[in-house]
N, C-alpha and C positions, 0 to 999 in steps of 0.2 A: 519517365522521370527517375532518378536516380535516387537509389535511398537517402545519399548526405542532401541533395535539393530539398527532398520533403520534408526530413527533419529540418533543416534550416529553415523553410517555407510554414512549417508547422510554427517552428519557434517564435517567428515573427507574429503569423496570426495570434497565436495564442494571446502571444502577449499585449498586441493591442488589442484583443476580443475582453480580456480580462480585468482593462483598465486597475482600477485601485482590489477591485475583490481580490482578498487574500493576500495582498502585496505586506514587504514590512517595510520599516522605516528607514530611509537613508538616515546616512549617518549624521550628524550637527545638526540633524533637524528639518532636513531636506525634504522632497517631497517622495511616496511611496515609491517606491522599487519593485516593479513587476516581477516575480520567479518565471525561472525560466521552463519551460515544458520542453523533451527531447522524445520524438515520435520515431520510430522506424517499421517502416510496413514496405515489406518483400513485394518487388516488382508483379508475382501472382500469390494475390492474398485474393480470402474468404471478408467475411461481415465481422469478424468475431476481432474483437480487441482488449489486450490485456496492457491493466493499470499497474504497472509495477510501485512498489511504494519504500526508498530507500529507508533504511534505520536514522536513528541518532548520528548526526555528526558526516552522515554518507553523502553521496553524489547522484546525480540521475547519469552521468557517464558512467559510473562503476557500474552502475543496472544492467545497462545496453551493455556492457562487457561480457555477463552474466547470460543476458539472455538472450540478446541477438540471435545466435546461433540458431536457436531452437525457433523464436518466430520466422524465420528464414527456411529451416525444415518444414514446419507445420502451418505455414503461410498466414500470421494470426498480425496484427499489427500491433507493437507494442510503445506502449505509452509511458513513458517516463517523467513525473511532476516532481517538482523541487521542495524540499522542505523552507522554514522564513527564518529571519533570527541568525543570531551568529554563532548559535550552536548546531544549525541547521535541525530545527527538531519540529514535530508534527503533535498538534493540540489533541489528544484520545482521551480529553476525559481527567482521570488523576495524573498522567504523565504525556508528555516527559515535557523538561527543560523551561527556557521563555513563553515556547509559544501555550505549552498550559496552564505557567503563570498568569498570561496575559489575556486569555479565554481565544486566541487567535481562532478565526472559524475557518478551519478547515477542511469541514463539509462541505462549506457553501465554495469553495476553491475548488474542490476534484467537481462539483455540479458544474462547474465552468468548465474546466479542463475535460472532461466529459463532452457534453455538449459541442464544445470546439470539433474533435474527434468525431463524434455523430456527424455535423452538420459537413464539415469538409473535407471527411476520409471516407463516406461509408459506413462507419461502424456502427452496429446495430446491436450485438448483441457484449455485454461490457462483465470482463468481472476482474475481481481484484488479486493481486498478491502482496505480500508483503512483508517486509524481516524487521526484526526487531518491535521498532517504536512505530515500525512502518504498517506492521501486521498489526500492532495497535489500533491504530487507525483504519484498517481497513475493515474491522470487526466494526469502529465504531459507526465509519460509512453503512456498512451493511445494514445495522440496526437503524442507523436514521435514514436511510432510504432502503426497505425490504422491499419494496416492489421492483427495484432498479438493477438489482445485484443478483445472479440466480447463484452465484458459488463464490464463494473466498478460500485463496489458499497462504496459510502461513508458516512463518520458520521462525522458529527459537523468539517467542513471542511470547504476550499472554492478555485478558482481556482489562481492560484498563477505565471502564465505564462509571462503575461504583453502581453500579444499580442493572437489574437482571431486565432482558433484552426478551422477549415473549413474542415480538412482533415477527422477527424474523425466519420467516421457514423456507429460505435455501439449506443450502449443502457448504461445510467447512469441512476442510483436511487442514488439520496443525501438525506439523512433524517439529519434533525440540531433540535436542541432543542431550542426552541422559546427563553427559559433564559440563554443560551450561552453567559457568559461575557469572554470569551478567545477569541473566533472570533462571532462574534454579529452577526445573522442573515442579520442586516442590513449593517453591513457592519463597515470599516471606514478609513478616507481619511488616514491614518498613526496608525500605532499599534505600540506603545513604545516594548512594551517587545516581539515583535516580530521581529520591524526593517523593516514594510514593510508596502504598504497598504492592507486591506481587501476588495476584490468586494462583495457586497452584494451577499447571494446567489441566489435571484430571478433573479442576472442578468447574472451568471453562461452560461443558454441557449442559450443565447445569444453569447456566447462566445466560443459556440460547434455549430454551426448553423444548422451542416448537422446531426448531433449526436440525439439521442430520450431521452432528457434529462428530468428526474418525480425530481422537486424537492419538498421535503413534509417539512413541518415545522410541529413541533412537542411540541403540551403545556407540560407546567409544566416539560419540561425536559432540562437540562445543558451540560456543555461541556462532554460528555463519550461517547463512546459503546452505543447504546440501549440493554436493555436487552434481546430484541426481536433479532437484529441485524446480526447472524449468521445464524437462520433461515430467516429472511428476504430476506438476499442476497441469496443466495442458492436458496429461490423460484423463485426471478426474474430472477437470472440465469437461471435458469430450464427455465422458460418462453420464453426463446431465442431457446431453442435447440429441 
Protein backbone atom coordinates (compact mmCIF):
# COMPACT_ATOMS: atom_id res chain seq x y z
CA UNK A 1 0.00 0.00 0.00
CA UNK A 2 1.27 3.20 -0.72
CA UNK A 3 1.96 5.97 1.64
CA UNK A 4 -0.74 8.72 0.03
CA UNK A 5 -3.52 5.31 0.22
CA UNK A 6 -2.90 5.04 4.06
CA UNK A 7 -2.81 8.55 4.87
CA UNK A 8 -5.94 8.90 2.88
CA UNK A 9 -7.31 5.37 4.33
CA UNK A 10 -6.20 6.85 7.75
CA UNK A 11 -8.04 10.06 7.13
CA UNK A 12 -11.21 8.54 6.62
CA UNK A 13 -11.04 6.06 9.52
CA UNK A 14 -10.20 8.44 11.77
CA UNK A 15 -12.58 10.55 11.08
CA UNK A 16 -15.43 8.41 11.27
CA UNK A 17 -13.77 6.48 14.48
CA UNK A 18 -13.88 9.90 16.17
CA UNK A 19 -17.47 10.84 15.48
CA UNK A 20 -18.16 14.38 17.45
CA UNK A 21 -15.09 13.80 20.15
CA UNK A 22 -12.95 16.81 19.71
CA UNK A 23 -14.74 18.04 16.60
CA UNK A 24 -15.66 22.02 16.27
CA UNK A 25 -18.45 23.60 15.19
CA UNK A 26 -19.59 24.36 11.67
CA UNK A 27 -20.18 27.37 10.86
CA UNK A 28 -24.25 29.00 11.15
CA UNK A 29 -24.58 26.42 13.53
CA UNK A 30 -24.23 23.34 11.65
CA UNK A 31 -23.44 20.19 12.89
CA UNK A 32 -19.74 19.34 14.32
CA UNK A 33 -17.00 18.96 11.90
CA UNK A 34 -14.64 16.23 12.35
CA UNK A 35 -10.64 17.48 12.10
CA UNK A 36 -8.83 15.80 10.02
CA UNK A 37 -5.87 13.32 10.95
CA UNK A 38 -2.81 12.85 8.18
CA UNK A 39 -0.86 9.47 8.91
CA UNK A 40 2.22 8.65 6.94
CA UNK A 41 4.20 5.35 7.85
CA UNK A 42 7.01 4.14 5.39
CA UNK A 43 6.34 0.91 3.42
CA UNK A 44 9.04 -0.83 6.12
CA UNK A 45 8.17 0.71 9.44
CA UNK A 46 8.77 -0.51 13.18
CA UNK A 47 5.74 -0.30 16.14
CA UNK A 48 6.89 3.00 17.16
CA UNK A 49 4.81 6.20 16.12
CA UNK A 50 5.28 9.80 16.44
CA UNK A 51 2.34 12.40 17.18
CA UNK A 52 3.43 15.40 15.70
CA UNK A 53 1.53 18.35 17.10
CA UNK A 54 1.36 21.75 14.78
CA UNK A 55 1.46 25.25 16.54
CA UNK A 56 -1.12 28.09 16.57
CA UNK A 57 -2.65 28.97 13.30
CA UNK A 58 -0.27 25.73 11.48
CA UNK A 59 -1.42 22.72 9.33
CA UNK A 60 -0.95 19.00 9.73
CA UNK A 61 0.41 19.14 5.86
CA UNK A 62 3.27 21.68 7.02
CA UNK A 63 4.11 18.67 9.57
CA UNK A 64 4.39 15.86 7.17
CA UNK A 65 6.64 18.46 5.08
CA UNK A 66 8.76 18.65 8.06
CA UNK A 67 9.05 15.44 8.95
CA UNK A 68 8.37 12.90 6.50
CA UNK A 69 11.67 12.63 5.45
CA UNK A 70 13.02 11.53 8.64
CA UNK A 71 9.96 8.81 9.33
CA UNK A 72 10.96 7.39 5.97
CA UNK A 73 14.84 7.10 7.10
CA UNK A 74 14.01 5.80 10.53
CA UNK A 75 10.87 3.76 9.64
CA UNK A 76 8.73 5.22 12.65
CA UNK A 77 4.93 6.10 11.40
CA UNK A 78 4.12 9.61 11.89
CA UNK A 79 0.81 11.03 12.94
CA UNK A 80 -0.41 14.20 12.17
CA UNK A 81 -3.83 15.67 14.22
CA UNK A 82 -5.41 18.91 13.42
CA UNK A 83 -5.80 21.56 15.61
CA UNK A 84 -10.27 23.08 15.97
CA UNK A 85 -11.33 26.69 15.69
CA UNK A 86 -10.70 29.15 13.27
CA UNK A 87 -7.55 29.99 14.67
CA UNK A 88 -6.58 26.53 14.50
CA UNK A 89 -5.22 26.29 18.06
CA UNK A 90 -5.00 23.35 20.72
CA UNK A 91 -6.69 23.77 24.46
CA UNK A 92 -3.00 23.39 27.03
CA UNK A 93 -4.43 24.62 29.80
CA UNK A 94 -3.92 28.80 30.09
CA UNK A 95 -3.44 28.97 26.11
CA UNK A 96 -3.84 29.42 23.39
CA UNK A 97 -6.70 31.00 21.37
CA UNK A 98 -10.70 29.65 21.11
CA UNK A 99 -10.08 26.32 21.94
CA UNK A 100 -8.76 27.40 25.67
CA UNK A 101 -11.35 29.96 25.78
CA UNK A 102 -13.88 27.39 25.29
CA UNK A 103 -12.08 24.44 27.57
CA UNK A 104 -12.14 22.31 24.04
CA UNK A 105 -10.84 18.70 25.29
CA UNK A 106 -8.11 17.93 23.65
CA UNK A 107 -6.79 15.21 25.44
CA UNK A 108 -9.60 13.36 25.08
CA UNK A 109 -8.96 14.03 20.93
CA UNK A 110 -5.17 12.72 20.70
CA UNK A 111 -6.75 9.50 23.12
CA UNK A 112 -8.85 8.96 19.97
CA UNK A 113 -6.36 9.75 17.40
CA UNK A 114 -4.04 7.62 19.32
CA UNK A 115 -5.99 4.63 19.56
CA UNK A 116 -7.08 4.81 15.92
CA UNK A 117 -3.24 4.49 15.27
CA UNK A 118 -2.80 1.49 17.77
CA UNK A 119 -5.77 -0.28 16.58
CA UNK A 120 -5.19 -0.06 12.64
CA UNK A 121 -1.39 0.63 12.02
CA UNK A 122 0.27 -1.38 14.52
CA UNK A 123 1.58 1.12 16.64
CA UNK A 124 2.38 0.38 19.93
CA UNK A 125 4.80 2.33 21.30
CA UNK A 126 3.51 6.46 21.06
CA UNK A 127 5.29 9.57 21.84
CA UNK A 128 4.87 13.18 21.19
CA UNK A 129 6.29 16.12 19.58
CA UNK A 130 5.53 19.42 19.24
CA UNK A 131 6.09 23.25 18.37
CA UNK A 132 4.81 26.09 19.61
CA UNK A 133 1.07 25.87 21.20
CA UNK A 134 1.63 22.26 19.92
CA UNK A 135 4.55 21.42 22.36
CA UNK A 136 1.96 23.06 24.78
CA UNK A 137 -0.12 20.47 24.44
CA UNK A 138 1.81 17.83 24.37
CA UNK A 139 3.44 18.48 27.83
CA UNK A 140 -0.17 18.68 28.83
CA UNK A 141 -1.11 15.15 27.23
CA UNK A 142 1.99 13.89 28.99
CA UNK A 143 0.92 14.90 32.38
CA UNK A 144 -2.65 13.87 31.91
CA UNK A 145 -1.84 10.55 30.67
CA UNK A 146 1.97 9.56 32.20
CA UNK A 147 1.50 6.06 31.84
CA UNK A 148 0.85 6.52 27.95
CA UNK A 149 3.78 8.66 26.92
CA UNK A 150 7.49 7.50 27.80
CA UNK A 151 9.18 10.95 26.03
CA UNK A 152 8.09 14.37 24.68
CA UNK A 153 10.03 16.24 22.44
CA UNK A 154 9.55 20.10 22.10
CA UNK A 155 10.54 23.39 20.07
CA UNK A 156 10.18 26.94 20.99
CA UNK A 157 7.51 26.22 23.50
CA UNK A 158 6.70 26.41 27.14
CA UNK A 159 4.45 24.81 29.72
CA UNK A 160 1.12 26.11 29.90
CA UNK A 161 -0.84 24.07 32.84
CA UNK A 162 -0.94 26.67 35.68
CA UNK A 163 -0.36 23.97 38.18
CA UNK A 164 3.00 21.69 38.66
CA UNK A 165 2.74 18.12 36.97
CA UNK A 166 4.47 15.38 39.71
CA UNK A 167 2.82 12.63 37.95
CA UNK A 168 4.86 12.53 35.18
CA UNK A 169 8.17 10.56 35.05
CA UNK A 170 9.20 10.19 31.35
CA UNK A 171 11.93 11.91 29.48
CA UNK A 172 11.47 15.70 27.71
CA UNK A 173 13.97 17.41 25.42
CA UNK A 174 12.83 21.15 24.91
CA UNK A 175 15.27 23.04 22.59
CA UNK A 176 13.92 27.08 22.28
CA UNK A 177 15.77 29.41 20.29
CA UNK A 178 17.56 32.07 22.49
CA UNK A 179 15.93 35.01 20.02
CA UNK A 180 12.41 33.61 20.23
CA UNK A 181 10.06 36.84 20.51
CA UNK A 182 6.71 34.77 20.29
CA UNK A 183 7.43 32.90 23.65
CA UNK A 184 10.79 34.52 25.00
CA UNK A 185 13.04 31.91 26.57
CA UNK A 186 12.58 34.01 29.45
CA UNK A 187 9.59 34.12 29.81
CA UNK A 188 6.72 36.67 30.70
CA UNK A 189 4.33 37.77 33.41
CA UNK A 190 1.28 38.19 30.46
CA UNK A 191 1.62 37.66 26.62
CA UNK A 192 -0.94 40.12 24.59
CA UNK A 193 -1.19 38.14 21.58
CA UNK A 194 -1.35 35.00 23.32
CA UNK A 195 -3.77 35.88 26.21
CA UNK A 196 -1.73 34.01 28.88
CA UNK A 197 1.42 34.09 30.78
CA UNK A 198 4.65 32.46 29.65
CA UNK A 199 6.79 30.35 32.46
CA UNK A 200 10.32 30.82 31.57
CA UNK A 201 11.58 27.76 30.12
CA UNK A 202 14.40 27.07 32.62
CA UNK A 203 11.61 26.83 34.99
CA UNK A 204 9.63 24.16 33.04
CA UNK A 205 11.68 21.20 35.40
CA UNK A 206 10.66 22.41 37.96
CA UNK A 207 7.24 21.94 37.03
CA UNK A 208 7.64 18.07 35.82
CA UNK A 209 9.70 17.40 39.11
CA UNK A 210 9.56 13.53 38.83
CA UNK A 211 10.03 13.77 34.87
CA UNK A 212 13.99 14.00 33.15
CA UNK A 213 13.45 17.11 31.76
CA UNK A 214 17.23 18.51 29.13
CA UNK A 215 16.25 21.82 28.37
CA UNK A 216 18.71 23.28 25.71
CA UNK A 217 18.65 26.99 24.64
CA UNK A 218 19.69 27.54 21.32
CA UNK A 219 21.89 30.88 19.79
CA UNK A 220 21.12 32.57 16.99
CA UNK A 221 17.83 30.66 16.46
CA UNK A 222 13.83 32.08 16.67
CA UNK A 223 10.56 30.97 16.99
CA UNK A 224 10.40 27.52 14.36
CA UNK A 225 11.17 23.73 13.97
CA UNK A 226 15.01 23.36 14.28
CA UNK A 227 16.17 22.32 11.26
CA UNK A 228 17.84 19.57 13.11
CA UNK A 229 14.62 18.82 14.95
CA UNK A 230 12.97 15.45 13.47
CA UNK A 231 16.27 13.79 13.70
CA UNK A 232 16.72 15.14 17.20
CA UNK A 233 13.68 13.82 18.55
CA UNK A 234 13.91 10.37 17.02
CA UNK A 235 17.50 10.01 18.74
CA UNK A 236 16.42 10.81 22.07
CA UNK A 237 13.66 8.81 21.54
CA UNK A 238 15.62 5.98 20.60
CA UNK A 239 17.61 6.83 23.75
CA UNK A 240 14.73 5.65 25.96
CA UNK A 241 14.09 2.31 24.40
Amino acid sequence: MSHRTISALLLAVTMAALGTVGAHPAAAGGPPRPRSVIVHQPARHGPVGVVVLHGLGGSPERQAQVWNATADRYGFTAIYPSAAGPDRSWNAGQCCGTSARVHRDDVGYLDRVISVARARYGVRTVYLAGFSNGGMLAYAYACARPWAIPAVYIAASTYTRGRPCPGYTGRALHEHGQLDQIIPPGGMAFAPHLGCPLLPVLAIPGQLSNAQVTVRILPGRGHSWMVTSPATAWAFFGAGR
